[in-house]
C-alpha positions in Angstrom: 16.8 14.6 -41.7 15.3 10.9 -41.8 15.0 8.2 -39.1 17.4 5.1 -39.3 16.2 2.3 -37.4 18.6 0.4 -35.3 17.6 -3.2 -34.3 19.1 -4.7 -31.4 19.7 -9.0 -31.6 20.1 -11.2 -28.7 22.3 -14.1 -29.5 23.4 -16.9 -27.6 26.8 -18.1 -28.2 29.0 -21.2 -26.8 32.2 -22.2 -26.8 33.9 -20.3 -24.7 36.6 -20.4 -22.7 37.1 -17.0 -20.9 36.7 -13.4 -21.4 39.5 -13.1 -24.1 36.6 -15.3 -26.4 34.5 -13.0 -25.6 36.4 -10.0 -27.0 37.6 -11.7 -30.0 33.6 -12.6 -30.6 32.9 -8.7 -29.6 35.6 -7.4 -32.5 34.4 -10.0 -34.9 30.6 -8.8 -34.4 31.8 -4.9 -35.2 33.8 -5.9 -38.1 30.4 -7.0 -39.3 29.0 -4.0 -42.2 26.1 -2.7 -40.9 27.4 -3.2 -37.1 26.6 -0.2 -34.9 27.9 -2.1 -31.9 28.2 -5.3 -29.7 28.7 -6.3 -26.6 29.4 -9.9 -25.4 29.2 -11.1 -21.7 31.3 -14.3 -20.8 28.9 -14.6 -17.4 25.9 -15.4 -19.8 27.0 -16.6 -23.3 24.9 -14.0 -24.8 25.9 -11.3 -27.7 23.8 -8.0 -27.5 24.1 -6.2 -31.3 22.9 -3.4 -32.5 22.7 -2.9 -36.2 20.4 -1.6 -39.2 18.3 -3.1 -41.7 20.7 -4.4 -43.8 21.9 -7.4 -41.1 20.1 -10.2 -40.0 20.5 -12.5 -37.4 21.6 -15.6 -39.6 24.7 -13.4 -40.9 25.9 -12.3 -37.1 25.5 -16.1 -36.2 27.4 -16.7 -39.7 30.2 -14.3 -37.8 30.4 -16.1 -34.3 30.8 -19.4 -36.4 33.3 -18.0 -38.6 35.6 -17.4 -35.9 35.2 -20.8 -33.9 32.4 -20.7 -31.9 28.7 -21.7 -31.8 25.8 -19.3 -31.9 22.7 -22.1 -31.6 19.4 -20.6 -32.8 17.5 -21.9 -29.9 19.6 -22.4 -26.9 19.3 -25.4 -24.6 18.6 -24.4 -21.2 19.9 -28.0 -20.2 23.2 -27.4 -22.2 25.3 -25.8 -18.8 24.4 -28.2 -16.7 25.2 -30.5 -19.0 29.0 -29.2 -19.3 29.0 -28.9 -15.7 28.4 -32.4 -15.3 30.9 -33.4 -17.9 33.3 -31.1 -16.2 33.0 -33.1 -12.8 33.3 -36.5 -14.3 36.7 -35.6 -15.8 37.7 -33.7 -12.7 37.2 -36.8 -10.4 38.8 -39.4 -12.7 41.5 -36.8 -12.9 41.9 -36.3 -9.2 40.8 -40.2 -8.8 43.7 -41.4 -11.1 46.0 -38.5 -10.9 46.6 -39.0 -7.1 48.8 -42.2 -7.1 50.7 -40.5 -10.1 51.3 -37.6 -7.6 52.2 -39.7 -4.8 54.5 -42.2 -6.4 56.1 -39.4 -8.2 56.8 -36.9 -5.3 57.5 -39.9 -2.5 61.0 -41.5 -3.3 59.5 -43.8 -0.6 56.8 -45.1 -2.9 59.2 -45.8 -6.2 59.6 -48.9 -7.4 61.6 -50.9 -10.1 59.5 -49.3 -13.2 57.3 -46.9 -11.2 57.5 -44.2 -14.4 55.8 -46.7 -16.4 53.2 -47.1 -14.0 52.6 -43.2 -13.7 52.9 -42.8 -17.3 50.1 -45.3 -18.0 47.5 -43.5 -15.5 48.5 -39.7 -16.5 48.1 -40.5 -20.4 44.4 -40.9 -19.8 43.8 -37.7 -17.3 46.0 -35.7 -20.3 44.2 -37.2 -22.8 40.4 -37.4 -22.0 40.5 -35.2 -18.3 41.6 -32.8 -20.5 40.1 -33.0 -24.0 38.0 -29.5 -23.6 41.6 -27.9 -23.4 42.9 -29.4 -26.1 39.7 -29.0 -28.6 39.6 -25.9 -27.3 43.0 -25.1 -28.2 42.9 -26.5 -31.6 40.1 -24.9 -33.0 41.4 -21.0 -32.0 44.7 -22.3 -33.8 42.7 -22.8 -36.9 41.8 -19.0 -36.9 45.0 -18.0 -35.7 43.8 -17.0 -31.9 44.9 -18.1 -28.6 43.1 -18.4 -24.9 43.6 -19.7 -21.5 43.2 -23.2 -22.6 45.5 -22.7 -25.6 48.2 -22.6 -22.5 46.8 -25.4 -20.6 47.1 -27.5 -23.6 50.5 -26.3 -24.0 51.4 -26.9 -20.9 50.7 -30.4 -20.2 51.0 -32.1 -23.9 54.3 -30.6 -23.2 55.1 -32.3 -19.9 53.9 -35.6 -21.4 55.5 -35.6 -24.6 58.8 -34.2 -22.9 58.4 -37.2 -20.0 57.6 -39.9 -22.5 60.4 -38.9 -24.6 62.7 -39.3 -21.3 61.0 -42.8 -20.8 61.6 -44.1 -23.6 64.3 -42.7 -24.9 66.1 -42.6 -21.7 67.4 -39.5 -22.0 67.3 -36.3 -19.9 68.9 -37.9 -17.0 65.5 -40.1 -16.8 63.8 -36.9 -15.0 59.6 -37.1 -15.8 57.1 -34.7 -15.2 53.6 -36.6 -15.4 52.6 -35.3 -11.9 52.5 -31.8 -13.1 50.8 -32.3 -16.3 48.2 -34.0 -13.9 47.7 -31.6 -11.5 47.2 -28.7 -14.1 44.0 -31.0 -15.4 43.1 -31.7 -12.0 43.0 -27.9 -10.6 41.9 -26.6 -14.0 39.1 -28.8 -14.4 38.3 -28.1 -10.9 38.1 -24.3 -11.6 36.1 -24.7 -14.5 33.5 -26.8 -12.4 33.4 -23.9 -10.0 32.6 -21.1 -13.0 30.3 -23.5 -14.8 28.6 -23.8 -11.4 28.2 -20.1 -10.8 27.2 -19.0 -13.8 24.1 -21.4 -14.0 22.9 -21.0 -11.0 23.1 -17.0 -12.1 21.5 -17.4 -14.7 18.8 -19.3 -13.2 18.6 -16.1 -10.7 18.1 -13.6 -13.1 15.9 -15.8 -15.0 14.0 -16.4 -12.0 14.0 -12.1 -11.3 13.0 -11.3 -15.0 9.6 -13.9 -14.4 8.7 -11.5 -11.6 8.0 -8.7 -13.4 5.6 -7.3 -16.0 5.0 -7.9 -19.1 2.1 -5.7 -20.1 0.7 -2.8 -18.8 -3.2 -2.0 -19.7 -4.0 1.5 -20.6 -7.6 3.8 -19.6 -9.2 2.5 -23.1 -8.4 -1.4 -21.5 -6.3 -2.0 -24.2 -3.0 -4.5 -23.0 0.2 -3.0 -24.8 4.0 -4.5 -24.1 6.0 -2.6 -21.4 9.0 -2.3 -23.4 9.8 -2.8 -26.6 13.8 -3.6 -26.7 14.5 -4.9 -30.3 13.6 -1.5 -32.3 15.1 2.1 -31.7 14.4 5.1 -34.3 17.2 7.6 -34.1 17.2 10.8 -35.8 20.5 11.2 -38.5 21.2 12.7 -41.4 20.3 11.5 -45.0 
């Protein structure tokens, strides 16, 4: 019999989307030689990994990079606020903009001689920029052959404007466009994202807040200060 010691890493990853990133990020960590197991929570961006000797931390963040994501080696504690506020800029220009599309669109009251023109010119930008996370998003898992949530929001409304521009200019299709709907999949999207990003950091901050409160240390009858816990080694019997 011989001890094998099993380290556990705490890793921060970002980029993404939804819990299916998660699990491809999970798989990819126990694919990893040396891997024991991994767990990855969405909620947090964090990777828990358990694994001997033999790995280090720079190859498990070699493996989250490899299959499209970031694993930063100190995190930003600014960085979800930061995509929170990003999110809400390009939800409001998308409901902002994206409302006269809907109207105009959806109203036959409101059409005028060359209306589709006009609500092609303000959807290209809420396709475009609103939703730019979607579509980098998107691109990237196609490069390693994966797809997400925002692999079918892409989908979704760079089909609806291609398909409605294609009508426009080509005037065919019996002149039928769909820009409000590529719109309001941004818009609500966007808006639902805001929400998650929202809850999660102020989670986080929670937790963060708890984990202050307690302990650290804990002194012993000699007066000598020794850690509570000590999470990042385990020795476990096995066989040679």
């Amino acid at each position: 019999m011989s001890d094998t010691i099993t380290i556990r890493s705490d890793l921060a990853v970002s980029g993404m989307s939804c819990a299916a990133c998660a699990s491809r990020i999970q798989q990819g960590l126990c694919d990893v030689d040396g891997v024991a197991d991994a767990r990855v929570n969405f909620a947090n961006g964090r990777a828990t990994v358990l694994h001997d000797e033999s790995v280090d931390d720079v190859e498990l963040r070699a493996a989250i990079e490899a299959l499209g994501y970031g694993a930063p080696v100190e995190p930003d504690d600014d960085s979800e606020l930061r995509r929170e506020r990003d999110l809400w800029r390009r939800f409001l220009f998308a409901a902002v903009v994206g409302l006269p599309v809907l109207a105009v669109s959806m109203i036959p009251a409101l059409h005028f001689g060359g209306w589709e023109w006009f609500v092609a010119a303000l959807a290209t930008p809420v396709v475009f920029w609103s939703g730019w996370p979607f579509h980098r998003s998107a691109w990237t898992n196609l490069r390693h052959r994966a797809t997400t949530m925002d692999t079918l929001v892409s989908m979704g409304t760079l089909s609806a404007w291609v398909w409605s521009t294609v009508v426009l200019v080509f005037d065919v299709g019996g002149g039928h466009v769909y820009y409000e709907t590529a719109v309001v999949i941004v818009a609500l999207i966007l808006l639902g994202k805001w929400f998650e990003a929202r809850s999660k950091r102020r989670s986080g901050d929670a937790i963060r807040a708890l984990a202050d409160l307690g302990a650290k240390t804990a002194t012993l009858e000699d007066g000598t200060e020794v850690p509570i816990i000590r999470d990042d080694v385990w020795v476990l019997d096995g066989a040679d």
